[in-house]
C-alpha beads as a LAMMPS data file, in Angstrom:
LAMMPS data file: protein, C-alpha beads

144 atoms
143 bonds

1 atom types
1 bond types

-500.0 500.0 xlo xhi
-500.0 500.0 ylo yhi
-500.0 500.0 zlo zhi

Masses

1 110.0

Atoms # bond

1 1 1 2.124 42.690 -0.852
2 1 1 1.148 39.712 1.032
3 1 1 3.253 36.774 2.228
4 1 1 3.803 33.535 -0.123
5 1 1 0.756 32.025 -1.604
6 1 1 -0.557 28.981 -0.324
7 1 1 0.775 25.451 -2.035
8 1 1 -1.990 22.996 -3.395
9 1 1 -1.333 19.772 -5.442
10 1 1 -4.070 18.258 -6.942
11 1 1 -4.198 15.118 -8.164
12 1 1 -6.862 13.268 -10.663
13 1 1 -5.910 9.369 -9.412
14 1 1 -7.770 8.553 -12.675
15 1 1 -8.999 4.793 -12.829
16 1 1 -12.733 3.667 -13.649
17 1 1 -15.955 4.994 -11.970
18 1 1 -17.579 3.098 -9.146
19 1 1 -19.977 0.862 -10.975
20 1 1 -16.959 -0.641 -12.455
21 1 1 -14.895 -0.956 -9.649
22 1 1 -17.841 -2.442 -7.656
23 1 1 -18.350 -5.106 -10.211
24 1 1 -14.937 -5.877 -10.334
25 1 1 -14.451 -6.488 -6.678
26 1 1 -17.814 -8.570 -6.578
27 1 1 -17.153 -10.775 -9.523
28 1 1 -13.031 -10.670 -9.732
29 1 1 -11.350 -8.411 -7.099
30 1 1 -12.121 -10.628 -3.908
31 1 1 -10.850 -13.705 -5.525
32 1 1 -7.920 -12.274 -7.007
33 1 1 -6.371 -10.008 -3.990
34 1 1 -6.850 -13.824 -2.065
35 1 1 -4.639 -15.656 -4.662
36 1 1 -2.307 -12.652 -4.832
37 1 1 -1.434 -12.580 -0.715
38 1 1 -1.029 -15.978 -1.059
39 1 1 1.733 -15.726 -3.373
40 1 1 3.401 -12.623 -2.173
41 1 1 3.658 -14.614 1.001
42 1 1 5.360 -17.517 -0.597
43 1 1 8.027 -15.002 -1.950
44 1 1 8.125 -13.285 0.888
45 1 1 9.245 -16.478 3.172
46 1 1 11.854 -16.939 0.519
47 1 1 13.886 -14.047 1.418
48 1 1 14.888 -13.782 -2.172
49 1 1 11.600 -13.425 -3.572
50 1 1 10.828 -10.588 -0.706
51 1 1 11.259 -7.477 -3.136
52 1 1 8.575 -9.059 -5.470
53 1 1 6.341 -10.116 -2.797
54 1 1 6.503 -6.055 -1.805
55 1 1 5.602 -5.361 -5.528
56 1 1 2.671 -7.639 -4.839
57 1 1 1.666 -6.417 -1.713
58 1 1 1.452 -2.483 -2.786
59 1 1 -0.596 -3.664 -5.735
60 1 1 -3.376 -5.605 -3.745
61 1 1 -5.641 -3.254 -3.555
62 1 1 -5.628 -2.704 -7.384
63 1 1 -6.328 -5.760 -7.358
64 1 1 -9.212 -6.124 -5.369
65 1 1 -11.105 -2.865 -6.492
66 1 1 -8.908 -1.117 -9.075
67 1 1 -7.910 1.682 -6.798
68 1 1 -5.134 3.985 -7.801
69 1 1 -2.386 4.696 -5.644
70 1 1 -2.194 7.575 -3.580
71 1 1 1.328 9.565 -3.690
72 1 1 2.694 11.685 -1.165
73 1 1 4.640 15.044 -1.900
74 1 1 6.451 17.216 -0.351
75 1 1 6.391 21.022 -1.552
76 1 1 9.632 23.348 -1.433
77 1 1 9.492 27.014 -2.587
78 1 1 12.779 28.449 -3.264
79 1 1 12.811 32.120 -5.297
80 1 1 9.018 32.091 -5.846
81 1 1 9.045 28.538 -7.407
82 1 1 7.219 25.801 -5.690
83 1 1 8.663 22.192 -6.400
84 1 1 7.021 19.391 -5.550
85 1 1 8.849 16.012 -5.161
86 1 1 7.650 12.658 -4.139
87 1 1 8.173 11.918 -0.066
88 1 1 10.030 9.046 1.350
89 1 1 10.410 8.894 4.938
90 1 1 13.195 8.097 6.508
91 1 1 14.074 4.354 7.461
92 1 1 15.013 2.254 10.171
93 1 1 18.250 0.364 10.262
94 1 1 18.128 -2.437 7.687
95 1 1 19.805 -4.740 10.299
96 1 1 16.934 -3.880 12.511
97 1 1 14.679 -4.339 9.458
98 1 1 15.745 -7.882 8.853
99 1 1 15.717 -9.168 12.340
100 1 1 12.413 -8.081 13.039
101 1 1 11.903 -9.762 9.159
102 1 1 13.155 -13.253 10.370
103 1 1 11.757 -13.103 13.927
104 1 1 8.564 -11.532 13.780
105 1 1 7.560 -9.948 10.377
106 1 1 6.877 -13.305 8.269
107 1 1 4.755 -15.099 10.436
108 1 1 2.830 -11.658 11.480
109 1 1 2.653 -10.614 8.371
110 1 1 0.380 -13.571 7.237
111 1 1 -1.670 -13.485 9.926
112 1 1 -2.180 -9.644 9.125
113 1 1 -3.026 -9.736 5.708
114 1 1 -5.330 -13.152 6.336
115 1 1 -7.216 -11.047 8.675
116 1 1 -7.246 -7.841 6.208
117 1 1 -8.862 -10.030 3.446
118 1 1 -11.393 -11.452 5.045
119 1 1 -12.194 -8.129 6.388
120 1 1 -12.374 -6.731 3.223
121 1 1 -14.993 -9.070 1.880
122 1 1 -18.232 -7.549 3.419
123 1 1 -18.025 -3.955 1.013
124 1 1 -19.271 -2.367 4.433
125 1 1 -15.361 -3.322 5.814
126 1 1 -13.685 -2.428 2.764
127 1 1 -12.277 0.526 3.474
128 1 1 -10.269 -0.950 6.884
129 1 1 -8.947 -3.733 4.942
130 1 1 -7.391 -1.873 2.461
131 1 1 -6.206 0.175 5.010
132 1 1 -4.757 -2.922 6.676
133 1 1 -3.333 -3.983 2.953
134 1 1 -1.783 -0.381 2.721
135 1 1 0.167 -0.980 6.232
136 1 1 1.690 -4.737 5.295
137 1 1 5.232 -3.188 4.584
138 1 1 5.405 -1.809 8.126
139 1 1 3.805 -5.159 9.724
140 1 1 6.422 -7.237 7.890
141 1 1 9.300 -5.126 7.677
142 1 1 9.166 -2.134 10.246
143 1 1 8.503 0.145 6.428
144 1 1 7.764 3.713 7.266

Bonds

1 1 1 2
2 1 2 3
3 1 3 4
4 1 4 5
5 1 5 6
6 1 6 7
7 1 7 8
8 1 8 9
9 1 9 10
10 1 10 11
11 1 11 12
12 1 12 13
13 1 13 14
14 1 14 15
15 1 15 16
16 1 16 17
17 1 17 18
18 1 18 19
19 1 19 20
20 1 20 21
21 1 21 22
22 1 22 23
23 1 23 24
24 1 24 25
25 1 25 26
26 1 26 27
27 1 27 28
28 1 28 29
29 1 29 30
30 1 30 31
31 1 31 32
32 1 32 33
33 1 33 34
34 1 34 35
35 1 35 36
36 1 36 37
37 1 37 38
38 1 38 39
39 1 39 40
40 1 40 41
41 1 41 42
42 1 42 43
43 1 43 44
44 1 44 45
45 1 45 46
46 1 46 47
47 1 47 48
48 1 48 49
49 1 49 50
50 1 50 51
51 1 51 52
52 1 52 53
53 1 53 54
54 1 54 55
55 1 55 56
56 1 56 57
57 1 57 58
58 1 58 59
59 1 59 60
60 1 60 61
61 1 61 62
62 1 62 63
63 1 63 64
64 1 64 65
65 1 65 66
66 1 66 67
67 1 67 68
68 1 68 69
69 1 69 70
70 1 70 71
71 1 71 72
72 1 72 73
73 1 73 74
74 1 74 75
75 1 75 76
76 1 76 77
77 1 77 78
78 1 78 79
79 1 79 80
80 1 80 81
81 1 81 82
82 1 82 83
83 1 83 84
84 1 84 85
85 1 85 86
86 1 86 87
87 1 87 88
88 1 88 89
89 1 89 90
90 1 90 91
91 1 91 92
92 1 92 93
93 1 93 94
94 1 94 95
95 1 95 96
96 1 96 97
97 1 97 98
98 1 98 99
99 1 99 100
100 1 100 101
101 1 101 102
102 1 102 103
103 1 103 104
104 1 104 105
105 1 105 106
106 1 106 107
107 1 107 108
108 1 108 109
109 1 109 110
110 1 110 111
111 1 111 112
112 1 112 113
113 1 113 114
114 1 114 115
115 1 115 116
116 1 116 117
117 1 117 118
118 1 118 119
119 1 119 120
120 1 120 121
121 1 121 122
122 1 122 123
123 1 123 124
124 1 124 125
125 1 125 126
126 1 126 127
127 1 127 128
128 1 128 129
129 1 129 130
130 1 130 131
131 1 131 132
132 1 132 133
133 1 133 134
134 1 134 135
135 1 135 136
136 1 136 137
137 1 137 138
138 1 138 139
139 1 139 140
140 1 140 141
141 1 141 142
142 1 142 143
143 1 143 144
């Protein structure tokens, strides 16, 4: 008998084909995602509005080209069972978190997500703007 089987998660992310996502983007996503950093920022610079600025932010590109999200798990076999639950990494200090918040993270943050948009506009850039969008809770808040 051979060792333990290998582990593989598939996932169907689901969502509409690419026709529709393409016309979305072109006709509502680019305008939308715009209007949408714009307010998570405002909530953002209010401190108390941050954790609904981050519920924003991890939506935008949904917004922009009605992309699932992707999840991240982490498999554990124990007596022949795999289990599979989601991943969270671990986090920095939340003191350390908030300084770099109020110091750095709310001014860079803008700047960051400004410069992911209009990246994002050409469809040829796309991809590294929502790449950039995807990274906004580590710009901002040191997220892992």
């Amino acid at each position: 008998m051979s060792g333990p089987s290998p582990t593989i998660v598939i996932t169907d992310r689901g969502g509409p084909g690419c026709l529709v996502r393409v016309l979305w983007y072109l006709f509502i996503g680019w305008w939308l995602s715009g209007l949408a950093i714009g307010l998570g920022w405002v909530l953002a610079v209010t401190i108390i509005g941050l954790p609904l600025a981050f519920m924003i932010f991890n939506r935008i590109p949904a917004l922009m080209t009605l992309r699932a999200r992707t999840l991240s798990y982490e498999a554990d076999v124990r007596d022949g069972v795999t289990y599979l639950r989601g991943r969270n990494p671990d986090q920095r200090p939340l003191a350390m978190r908030a300084l770099w918040f109020v110091l750095v993270g709310w001014w860079l943050g803008a700047f960051w997500m400004a410069a992911a948009w209009l990246i994002s506009l050409p469809i040829i850039t796309l991809p590294l703007g929502i790449w950039m969008m995807d990274r906004i809770g580590g710009v901002m808040t040191l997220l892992r």
